[in-house]
PDB file as gemmi writes it, atoms N, CA and C in Angstrom:
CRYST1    1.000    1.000    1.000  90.00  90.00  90.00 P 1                      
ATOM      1  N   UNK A   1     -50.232  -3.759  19.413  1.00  0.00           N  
ATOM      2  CA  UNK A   1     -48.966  -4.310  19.848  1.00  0.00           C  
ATOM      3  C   UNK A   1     -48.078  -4.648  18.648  1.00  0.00           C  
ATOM      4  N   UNK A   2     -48.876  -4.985  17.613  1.00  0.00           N  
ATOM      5  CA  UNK A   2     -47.799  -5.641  16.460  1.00  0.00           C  
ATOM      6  C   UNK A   2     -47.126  -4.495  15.864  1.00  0.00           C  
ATOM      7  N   UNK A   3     -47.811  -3.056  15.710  1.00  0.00           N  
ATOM      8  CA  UNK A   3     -47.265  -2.274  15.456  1.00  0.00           C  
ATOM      9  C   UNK A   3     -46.005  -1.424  16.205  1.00  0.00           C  
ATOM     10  N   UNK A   4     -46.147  -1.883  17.097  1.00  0.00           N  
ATOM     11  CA  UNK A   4     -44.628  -1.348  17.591  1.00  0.00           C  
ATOM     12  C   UNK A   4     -43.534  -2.680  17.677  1.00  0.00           C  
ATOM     13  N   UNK A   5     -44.008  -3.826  17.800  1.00  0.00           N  
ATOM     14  CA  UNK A   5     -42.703  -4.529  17.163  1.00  0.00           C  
ATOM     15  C   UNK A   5     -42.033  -4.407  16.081  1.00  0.00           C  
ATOM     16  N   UNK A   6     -42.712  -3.669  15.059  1.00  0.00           N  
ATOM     17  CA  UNK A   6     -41.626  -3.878  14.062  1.00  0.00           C  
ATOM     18  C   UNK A   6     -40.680  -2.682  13.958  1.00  0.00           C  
ATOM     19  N   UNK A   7     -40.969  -1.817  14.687  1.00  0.00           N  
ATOM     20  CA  UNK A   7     -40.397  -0.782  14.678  1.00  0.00           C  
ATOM     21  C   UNK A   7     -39.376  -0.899  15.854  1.00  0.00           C  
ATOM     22  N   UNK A   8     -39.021  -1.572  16.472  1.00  0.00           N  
ATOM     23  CA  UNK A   8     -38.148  -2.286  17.769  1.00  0.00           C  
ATOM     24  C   UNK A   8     -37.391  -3.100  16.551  1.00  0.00           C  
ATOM     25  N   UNK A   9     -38.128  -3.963  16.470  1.00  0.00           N  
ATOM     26  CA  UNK A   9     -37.215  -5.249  15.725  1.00  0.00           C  
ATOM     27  C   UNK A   9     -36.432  -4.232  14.545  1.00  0.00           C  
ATOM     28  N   UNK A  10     -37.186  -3.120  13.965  1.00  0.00           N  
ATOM     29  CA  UNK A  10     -36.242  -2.353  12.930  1.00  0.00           C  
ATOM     30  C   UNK A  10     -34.933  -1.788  13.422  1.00  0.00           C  
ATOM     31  N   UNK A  11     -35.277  -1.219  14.429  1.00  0.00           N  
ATOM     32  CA  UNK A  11     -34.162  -0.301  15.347  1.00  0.00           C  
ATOM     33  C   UNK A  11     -33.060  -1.360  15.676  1.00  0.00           C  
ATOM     34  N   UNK A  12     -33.293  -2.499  16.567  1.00  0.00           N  
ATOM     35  CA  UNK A  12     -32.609  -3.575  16.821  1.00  0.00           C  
ATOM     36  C   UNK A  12     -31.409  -3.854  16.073  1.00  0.00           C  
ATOM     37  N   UNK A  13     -31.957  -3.892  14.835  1.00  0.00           N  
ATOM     38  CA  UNK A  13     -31.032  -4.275  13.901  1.00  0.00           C  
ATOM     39  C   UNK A  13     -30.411  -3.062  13.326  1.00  0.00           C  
ATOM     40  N   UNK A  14     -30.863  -2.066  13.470  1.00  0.00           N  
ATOM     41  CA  UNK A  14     -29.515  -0.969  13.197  1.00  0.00           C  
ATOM     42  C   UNK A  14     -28.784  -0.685  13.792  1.00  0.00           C  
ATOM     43  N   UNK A  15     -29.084  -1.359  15.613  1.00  0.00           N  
ATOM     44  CA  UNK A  15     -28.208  -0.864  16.305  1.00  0.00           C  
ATOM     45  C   UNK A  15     -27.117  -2.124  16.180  1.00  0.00           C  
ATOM     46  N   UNK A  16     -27.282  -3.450  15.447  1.00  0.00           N  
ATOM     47  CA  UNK A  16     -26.240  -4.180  15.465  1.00  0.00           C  
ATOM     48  C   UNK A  16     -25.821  -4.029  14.442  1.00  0.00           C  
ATOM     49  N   UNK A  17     -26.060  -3.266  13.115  1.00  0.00           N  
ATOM     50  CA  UNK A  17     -25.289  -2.818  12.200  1.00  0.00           C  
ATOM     51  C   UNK A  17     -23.927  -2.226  12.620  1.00  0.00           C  
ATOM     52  N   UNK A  18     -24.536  -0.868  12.969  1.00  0.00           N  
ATOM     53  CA  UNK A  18     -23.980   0.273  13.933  1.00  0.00           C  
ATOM     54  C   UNK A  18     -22.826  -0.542  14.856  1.00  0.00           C  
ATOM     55  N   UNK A  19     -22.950  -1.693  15.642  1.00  0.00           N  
ATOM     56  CA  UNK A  19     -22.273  -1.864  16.576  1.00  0.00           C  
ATOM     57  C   UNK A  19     -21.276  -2.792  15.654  1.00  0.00           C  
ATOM     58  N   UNK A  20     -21.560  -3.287  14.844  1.00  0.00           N  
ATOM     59  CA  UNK A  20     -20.710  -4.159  13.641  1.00  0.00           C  
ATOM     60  C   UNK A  20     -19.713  -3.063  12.834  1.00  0.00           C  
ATOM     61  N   UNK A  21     -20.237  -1.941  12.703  1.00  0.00           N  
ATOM     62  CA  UNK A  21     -19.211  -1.041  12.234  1.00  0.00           C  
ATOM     63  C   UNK A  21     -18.090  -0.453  12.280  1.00  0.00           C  
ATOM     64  N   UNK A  22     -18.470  -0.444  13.922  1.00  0.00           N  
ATOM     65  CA  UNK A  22     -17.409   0.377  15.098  1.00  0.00           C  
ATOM     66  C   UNK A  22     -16.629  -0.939  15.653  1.00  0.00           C  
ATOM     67  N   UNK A  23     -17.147  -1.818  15.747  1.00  0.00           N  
ATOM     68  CA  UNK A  23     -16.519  -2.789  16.375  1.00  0.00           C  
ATOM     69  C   UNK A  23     -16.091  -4.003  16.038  1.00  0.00           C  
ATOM     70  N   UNK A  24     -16.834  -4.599  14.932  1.00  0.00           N  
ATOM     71  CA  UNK A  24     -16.451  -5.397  14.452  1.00  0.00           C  
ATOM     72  C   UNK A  24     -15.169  -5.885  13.507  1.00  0.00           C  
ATOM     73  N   UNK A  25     -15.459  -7.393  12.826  1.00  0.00           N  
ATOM     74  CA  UNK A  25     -13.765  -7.550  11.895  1.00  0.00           C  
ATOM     75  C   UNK A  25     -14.362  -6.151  10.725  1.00  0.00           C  
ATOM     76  N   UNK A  26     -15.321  -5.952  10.412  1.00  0.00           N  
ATOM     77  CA  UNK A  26     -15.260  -4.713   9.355  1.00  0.00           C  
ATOM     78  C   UNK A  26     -15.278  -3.414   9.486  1.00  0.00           C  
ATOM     79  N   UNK A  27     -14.710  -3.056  11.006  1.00  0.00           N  
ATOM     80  CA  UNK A  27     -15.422  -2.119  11.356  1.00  0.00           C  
ATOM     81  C   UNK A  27     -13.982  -0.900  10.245  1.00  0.00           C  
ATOM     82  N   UNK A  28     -14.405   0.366  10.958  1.00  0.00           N  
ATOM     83  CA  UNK A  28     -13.442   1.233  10.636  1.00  0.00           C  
ATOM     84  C   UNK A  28     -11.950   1.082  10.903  1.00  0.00           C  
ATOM     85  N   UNK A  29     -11.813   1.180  12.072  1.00  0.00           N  
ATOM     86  CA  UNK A  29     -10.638   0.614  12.761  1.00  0.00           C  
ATOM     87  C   UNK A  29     -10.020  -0.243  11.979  1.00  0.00           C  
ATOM     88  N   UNK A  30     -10.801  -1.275  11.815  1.00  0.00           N  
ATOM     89  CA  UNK A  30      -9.903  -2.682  11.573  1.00  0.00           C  
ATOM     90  C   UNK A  30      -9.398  -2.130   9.725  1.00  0.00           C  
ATOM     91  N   UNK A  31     -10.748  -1.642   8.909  1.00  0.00           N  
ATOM     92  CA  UNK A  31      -9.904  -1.531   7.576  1.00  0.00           C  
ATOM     93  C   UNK A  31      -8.922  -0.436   7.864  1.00  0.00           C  
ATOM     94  N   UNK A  32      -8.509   0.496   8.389  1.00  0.00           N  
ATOM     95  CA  UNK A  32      -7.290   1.151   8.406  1.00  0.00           C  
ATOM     96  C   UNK A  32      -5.898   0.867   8.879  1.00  0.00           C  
ATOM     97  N   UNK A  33      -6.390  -0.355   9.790  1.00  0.00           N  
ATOM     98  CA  UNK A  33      -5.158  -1.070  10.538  1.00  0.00           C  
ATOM     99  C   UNK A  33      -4.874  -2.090   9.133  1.00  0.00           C  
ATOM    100  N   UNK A  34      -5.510  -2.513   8.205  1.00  0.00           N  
ATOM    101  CA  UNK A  34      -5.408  -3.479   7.118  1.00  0.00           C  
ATOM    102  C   UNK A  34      -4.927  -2.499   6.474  1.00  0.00           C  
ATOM    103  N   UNK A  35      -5.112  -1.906   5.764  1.00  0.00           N  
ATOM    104  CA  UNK A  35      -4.611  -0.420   5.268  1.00  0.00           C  
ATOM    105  C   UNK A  35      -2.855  -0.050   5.293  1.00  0.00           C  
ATOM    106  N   UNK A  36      -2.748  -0.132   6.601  1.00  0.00           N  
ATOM    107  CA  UNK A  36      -1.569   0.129   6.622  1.00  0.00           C  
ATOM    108  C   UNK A  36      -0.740  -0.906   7.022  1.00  0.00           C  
ATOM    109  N   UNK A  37      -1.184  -2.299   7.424  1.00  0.00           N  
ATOM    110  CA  UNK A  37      -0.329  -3.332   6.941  1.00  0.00           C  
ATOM    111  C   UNK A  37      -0.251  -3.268   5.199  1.00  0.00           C  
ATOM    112  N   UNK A  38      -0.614  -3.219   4.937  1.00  0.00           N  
ATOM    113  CA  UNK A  38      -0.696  -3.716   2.834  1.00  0.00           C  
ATOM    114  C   UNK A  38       0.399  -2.617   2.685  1.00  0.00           C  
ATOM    115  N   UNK A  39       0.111  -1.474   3.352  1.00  0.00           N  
ATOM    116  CA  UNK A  39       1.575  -0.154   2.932  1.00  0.00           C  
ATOM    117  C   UNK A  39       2.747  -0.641   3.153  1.00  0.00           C  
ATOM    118  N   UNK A  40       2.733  -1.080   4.353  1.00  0.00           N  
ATOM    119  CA  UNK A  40       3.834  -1.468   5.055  1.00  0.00           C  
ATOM    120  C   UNK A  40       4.287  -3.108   4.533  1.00  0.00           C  
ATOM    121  N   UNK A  41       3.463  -3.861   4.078  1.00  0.00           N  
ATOM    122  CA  UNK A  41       4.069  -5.246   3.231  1.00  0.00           C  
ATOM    123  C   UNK A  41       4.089  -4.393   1.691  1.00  0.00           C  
ATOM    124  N   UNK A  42       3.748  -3.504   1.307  1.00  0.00           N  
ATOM    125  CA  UNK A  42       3.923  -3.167  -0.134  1.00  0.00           C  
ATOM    126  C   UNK A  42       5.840  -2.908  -0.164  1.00  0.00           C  
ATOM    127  N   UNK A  43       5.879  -1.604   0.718  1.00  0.00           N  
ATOM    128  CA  UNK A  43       6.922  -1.604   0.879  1.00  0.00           C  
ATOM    129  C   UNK A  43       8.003  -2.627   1.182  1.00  0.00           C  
ATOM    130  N   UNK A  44       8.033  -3.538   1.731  1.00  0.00           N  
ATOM    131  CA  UNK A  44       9.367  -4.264   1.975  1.00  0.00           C  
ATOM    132  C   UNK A  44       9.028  -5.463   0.554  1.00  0.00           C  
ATOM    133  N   UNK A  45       7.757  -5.524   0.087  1.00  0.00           N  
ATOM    134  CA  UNK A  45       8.009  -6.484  -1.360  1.00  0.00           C  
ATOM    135  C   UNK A  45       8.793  -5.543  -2.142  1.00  0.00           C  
ATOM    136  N   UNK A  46       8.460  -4.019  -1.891  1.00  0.00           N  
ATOM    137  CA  UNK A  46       9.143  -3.537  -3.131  1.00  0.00           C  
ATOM    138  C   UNK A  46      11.153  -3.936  -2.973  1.00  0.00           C  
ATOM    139  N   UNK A  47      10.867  -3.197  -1.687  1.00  0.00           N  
ATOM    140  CA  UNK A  47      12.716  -3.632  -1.591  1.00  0.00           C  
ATOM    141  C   UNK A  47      13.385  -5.135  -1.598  1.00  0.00           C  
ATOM    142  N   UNK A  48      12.600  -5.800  -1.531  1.00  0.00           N  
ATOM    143  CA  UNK A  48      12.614  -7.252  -1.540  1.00  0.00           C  
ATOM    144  C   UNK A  48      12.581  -7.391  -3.284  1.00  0.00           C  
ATOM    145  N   UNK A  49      12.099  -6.804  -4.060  1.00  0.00           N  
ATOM    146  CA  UNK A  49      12.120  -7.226  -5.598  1.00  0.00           C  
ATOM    147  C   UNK A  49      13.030  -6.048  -5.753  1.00  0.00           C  
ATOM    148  N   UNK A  50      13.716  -5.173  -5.457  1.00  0.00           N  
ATOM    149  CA  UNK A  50      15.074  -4.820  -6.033  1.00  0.00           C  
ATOM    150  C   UNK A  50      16.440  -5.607  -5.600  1.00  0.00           C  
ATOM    151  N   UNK A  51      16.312  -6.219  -4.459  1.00  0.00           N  
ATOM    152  CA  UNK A  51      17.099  -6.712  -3.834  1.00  0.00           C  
ATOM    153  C   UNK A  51      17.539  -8.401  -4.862  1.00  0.00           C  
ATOM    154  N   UNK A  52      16.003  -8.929  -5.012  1.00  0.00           N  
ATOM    155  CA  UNK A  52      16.334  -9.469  -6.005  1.00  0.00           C  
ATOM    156  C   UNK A  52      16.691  -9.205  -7.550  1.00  0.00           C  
ATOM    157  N   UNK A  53      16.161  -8.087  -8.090  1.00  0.00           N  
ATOM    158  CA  UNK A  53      16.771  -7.350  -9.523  1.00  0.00           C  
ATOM    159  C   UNK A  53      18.181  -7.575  -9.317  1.00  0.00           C  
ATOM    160  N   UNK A  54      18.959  -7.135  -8.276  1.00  0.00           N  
ATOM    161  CA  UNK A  54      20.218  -6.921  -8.710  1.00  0.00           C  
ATOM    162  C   UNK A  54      20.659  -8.388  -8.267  1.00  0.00           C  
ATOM    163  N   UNK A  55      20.547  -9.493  -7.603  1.00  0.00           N  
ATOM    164  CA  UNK A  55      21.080 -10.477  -7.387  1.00  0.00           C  
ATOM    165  C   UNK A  55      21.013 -11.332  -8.802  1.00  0.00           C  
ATOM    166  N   UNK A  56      19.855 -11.448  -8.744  1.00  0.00           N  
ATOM    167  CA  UNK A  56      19.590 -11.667 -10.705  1.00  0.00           C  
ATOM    168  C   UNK A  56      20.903 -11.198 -11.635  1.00  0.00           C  
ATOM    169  N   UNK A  57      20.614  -9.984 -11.335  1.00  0.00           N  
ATOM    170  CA  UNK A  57      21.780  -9.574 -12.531  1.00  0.00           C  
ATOM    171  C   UNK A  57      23.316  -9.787 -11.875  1.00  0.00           C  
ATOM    172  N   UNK A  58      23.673 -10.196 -10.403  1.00  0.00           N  
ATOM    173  CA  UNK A  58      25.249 -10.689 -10.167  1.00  0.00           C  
ATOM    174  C   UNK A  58      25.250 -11.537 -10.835  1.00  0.00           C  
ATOM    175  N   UNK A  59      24.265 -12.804 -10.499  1.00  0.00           N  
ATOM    176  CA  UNK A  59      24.258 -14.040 -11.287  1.00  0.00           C  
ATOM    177  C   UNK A  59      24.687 -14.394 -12.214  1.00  0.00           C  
ATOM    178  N   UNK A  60      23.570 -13.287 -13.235  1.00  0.00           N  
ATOM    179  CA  UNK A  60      23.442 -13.454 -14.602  1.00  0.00           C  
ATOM    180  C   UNK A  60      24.992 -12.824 -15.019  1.00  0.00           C  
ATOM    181  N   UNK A  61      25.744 -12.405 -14.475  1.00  0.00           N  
ATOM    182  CA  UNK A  61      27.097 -11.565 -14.693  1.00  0.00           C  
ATOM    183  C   UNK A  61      28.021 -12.503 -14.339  1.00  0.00           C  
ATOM    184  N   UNK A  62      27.860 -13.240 -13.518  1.00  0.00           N  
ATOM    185  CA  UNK A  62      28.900 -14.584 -13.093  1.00  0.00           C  
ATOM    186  C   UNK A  62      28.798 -15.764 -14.098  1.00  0.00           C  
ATOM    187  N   UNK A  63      27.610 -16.034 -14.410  1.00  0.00           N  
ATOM    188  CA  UNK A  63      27.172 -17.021 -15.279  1.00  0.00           C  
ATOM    189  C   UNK A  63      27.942 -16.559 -16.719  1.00  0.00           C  
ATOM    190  N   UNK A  64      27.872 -15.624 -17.409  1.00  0.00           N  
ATOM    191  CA  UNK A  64      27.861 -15.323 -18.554  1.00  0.00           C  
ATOM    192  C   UNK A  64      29.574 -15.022 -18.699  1.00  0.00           C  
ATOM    193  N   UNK A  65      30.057 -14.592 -17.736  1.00  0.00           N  
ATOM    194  CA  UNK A  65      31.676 -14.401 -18.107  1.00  0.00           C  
ATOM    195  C   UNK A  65      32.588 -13.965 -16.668  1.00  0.00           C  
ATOM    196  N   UNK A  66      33.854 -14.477 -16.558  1.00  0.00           N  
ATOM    197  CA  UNK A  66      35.106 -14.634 -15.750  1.00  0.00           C  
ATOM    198  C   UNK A  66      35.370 -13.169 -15.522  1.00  0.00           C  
ATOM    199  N   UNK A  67      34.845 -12.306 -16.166  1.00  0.00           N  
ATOM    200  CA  UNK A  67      35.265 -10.591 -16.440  1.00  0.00           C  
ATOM    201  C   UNK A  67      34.938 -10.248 -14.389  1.00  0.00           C  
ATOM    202  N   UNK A  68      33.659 -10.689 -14.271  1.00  0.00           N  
ATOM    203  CA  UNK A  68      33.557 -10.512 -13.170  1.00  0.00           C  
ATOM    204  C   UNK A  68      33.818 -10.894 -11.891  1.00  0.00           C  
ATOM    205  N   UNK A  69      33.956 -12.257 -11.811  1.00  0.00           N  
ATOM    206  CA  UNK A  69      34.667 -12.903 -11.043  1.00  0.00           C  
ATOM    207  C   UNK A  69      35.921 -12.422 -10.987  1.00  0.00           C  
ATOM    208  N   UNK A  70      37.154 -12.024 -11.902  1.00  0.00           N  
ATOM    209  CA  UNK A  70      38.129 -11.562 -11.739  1.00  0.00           C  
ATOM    210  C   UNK A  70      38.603 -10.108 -11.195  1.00  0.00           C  
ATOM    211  N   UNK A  71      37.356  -9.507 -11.943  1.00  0.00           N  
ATOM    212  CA  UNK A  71      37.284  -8.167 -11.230  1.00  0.00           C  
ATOM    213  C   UNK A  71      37.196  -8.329  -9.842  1.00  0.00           C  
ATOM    214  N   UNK A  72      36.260  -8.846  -9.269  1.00  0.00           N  
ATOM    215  CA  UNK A  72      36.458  -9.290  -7.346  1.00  0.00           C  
ATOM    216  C   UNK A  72      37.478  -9.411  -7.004  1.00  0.00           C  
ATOM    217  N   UNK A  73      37.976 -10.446  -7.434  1.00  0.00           N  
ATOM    218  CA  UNK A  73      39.095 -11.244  -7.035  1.00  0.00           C  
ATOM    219  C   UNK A  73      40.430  -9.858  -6.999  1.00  0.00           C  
ATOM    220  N   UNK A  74      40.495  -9.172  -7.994  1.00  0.00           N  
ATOM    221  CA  UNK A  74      41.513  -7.784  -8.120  1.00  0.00           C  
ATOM    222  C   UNK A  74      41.692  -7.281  -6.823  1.00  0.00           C  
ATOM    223  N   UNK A  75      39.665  -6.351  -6.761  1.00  0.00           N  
ATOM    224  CA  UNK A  75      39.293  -5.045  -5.895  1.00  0.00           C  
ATOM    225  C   UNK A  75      38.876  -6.092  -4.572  1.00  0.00           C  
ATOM    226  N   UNK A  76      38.352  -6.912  -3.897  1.00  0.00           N  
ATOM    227  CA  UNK A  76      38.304  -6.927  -3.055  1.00  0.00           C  
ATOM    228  C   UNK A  76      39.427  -7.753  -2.207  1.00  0.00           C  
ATOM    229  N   UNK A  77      40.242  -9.138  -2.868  1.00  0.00           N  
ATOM    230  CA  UNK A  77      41.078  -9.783  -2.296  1.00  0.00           C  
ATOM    231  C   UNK A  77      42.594  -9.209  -2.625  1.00  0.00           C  
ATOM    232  N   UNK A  78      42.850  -8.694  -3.401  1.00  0.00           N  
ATOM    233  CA  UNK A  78      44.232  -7.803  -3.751  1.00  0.00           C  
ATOM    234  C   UNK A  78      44.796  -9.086  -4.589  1.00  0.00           C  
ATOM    235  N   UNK A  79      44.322  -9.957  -5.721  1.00  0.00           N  
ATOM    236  CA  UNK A  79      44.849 -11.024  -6.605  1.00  0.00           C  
ATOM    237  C   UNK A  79      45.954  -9.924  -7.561  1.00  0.00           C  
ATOM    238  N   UNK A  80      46.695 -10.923  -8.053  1.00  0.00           N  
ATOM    239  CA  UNK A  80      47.308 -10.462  -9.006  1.00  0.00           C  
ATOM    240  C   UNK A  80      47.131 -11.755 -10.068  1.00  0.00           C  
ATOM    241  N   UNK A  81      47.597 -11.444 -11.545  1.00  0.00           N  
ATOM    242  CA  UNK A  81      47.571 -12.686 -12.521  1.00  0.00           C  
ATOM    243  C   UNK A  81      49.639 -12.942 -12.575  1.00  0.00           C  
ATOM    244  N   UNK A  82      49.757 -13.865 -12.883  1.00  0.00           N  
ATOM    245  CA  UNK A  82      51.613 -14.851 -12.644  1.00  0.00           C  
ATOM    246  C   UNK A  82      52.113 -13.830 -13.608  1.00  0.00           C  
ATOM    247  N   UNK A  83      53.246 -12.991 -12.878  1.00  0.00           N  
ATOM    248  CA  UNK A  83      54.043 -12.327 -13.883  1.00  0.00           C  
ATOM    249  C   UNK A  83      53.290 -11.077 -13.655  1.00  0.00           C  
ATOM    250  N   UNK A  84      52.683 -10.704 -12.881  1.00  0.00           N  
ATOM    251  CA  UNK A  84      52.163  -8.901 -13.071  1.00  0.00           C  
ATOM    252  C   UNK A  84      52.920  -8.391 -11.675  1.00  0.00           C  
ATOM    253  N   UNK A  85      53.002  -7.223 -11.871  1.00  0.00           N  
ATOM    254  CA  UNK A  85      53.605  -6.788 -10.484  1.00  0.00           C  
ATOM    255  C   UNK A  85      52.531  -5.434  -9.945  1.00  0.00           C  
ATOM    256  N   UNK A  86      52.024  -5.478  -8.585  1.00  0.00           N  
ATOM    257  CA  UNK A  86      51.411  -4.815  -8.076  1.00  0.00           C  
ATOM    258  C   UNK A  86      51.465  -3.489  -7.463  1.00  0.00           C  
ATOM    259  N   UNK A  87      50.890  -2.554  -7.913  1.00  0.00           N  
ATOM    260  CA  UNK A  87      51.297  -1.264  -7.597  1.00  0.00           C  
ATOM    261  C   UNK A  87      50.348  -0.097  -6.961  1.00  0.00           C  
ATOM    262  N   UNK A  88      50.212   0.046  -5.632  1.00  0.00           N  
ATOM    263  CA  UNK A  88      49.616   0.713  -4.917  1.00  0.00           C  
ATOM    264  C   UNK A  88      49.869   2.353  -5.222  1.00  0.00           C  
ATOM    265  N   UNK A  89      49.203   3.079  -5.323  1.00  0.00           N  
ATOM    266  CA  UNK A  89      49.258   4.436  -5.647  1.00  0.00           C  
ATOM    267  C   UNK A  89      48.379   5.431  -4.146  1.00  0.00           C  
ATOM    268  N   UNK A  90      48.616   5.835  -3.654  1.00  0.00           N  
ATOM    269  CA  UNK A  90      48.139   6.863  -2.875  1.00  0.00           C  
ATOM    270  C   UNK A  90      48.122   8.261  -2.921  1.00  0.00           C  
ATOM    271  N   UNK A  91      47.096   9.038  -2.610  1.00  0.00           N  
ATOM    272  CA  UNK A  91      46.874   9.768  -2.966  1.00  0.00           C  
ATOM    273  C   UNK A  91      47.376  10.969  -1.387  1.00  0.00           C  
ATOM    274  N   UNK A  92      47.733  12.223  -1.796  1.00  0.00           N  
ATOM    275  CA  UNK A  92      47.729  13.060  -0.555  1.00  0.00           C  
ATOM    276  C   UNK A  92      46.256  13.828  -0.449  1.00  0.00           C  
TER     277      UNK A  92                                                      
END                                                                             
């Protein structure tokens, strides 16, 4: 009798290996679904750290000199400086 328990109790436990593989938090499934979350958060950190690169550098461009701020102020609000006169050009 003792000799076939251990050969049960061996099997036993491969079949809850086996069933831990397929089914479990480690199974296959689950690392490929992890897999492609990490792709998919890789990606939006990446655009998320260019997004910040260039905010960095508005900053650092506002901080450091009026060149830019004034430039806005030109091209997007239509400023002029006291005494300039404004001149629209169009093109055909």
């Amino acid at each position: 009798m003792n000799s076939r328990i251990v050969p049960l109790v061996l099997l036993l436990l491969l079949v809850g290996v086996q069933a831990q593989l397929w089914t479990g938090r480690g199974s296959v499934h689950h690392v490929q679904e992890m897999r492609e979350k990490i792709a998919v958060q890789k990606q939006a950190n990446a655009e998320a750290r260019q997004a910040n690169e260039r905010l960095t550098s508005e900053v650092h461009d506002l901080r450091d000199g009026l060149d830019m701020v004034e430039e806005k102020a030109r091209n997007e609000l239509g400023m002029v400086k006291p005494n300039e006169i404004y001149v629209q050009v169009t093109h055909r």
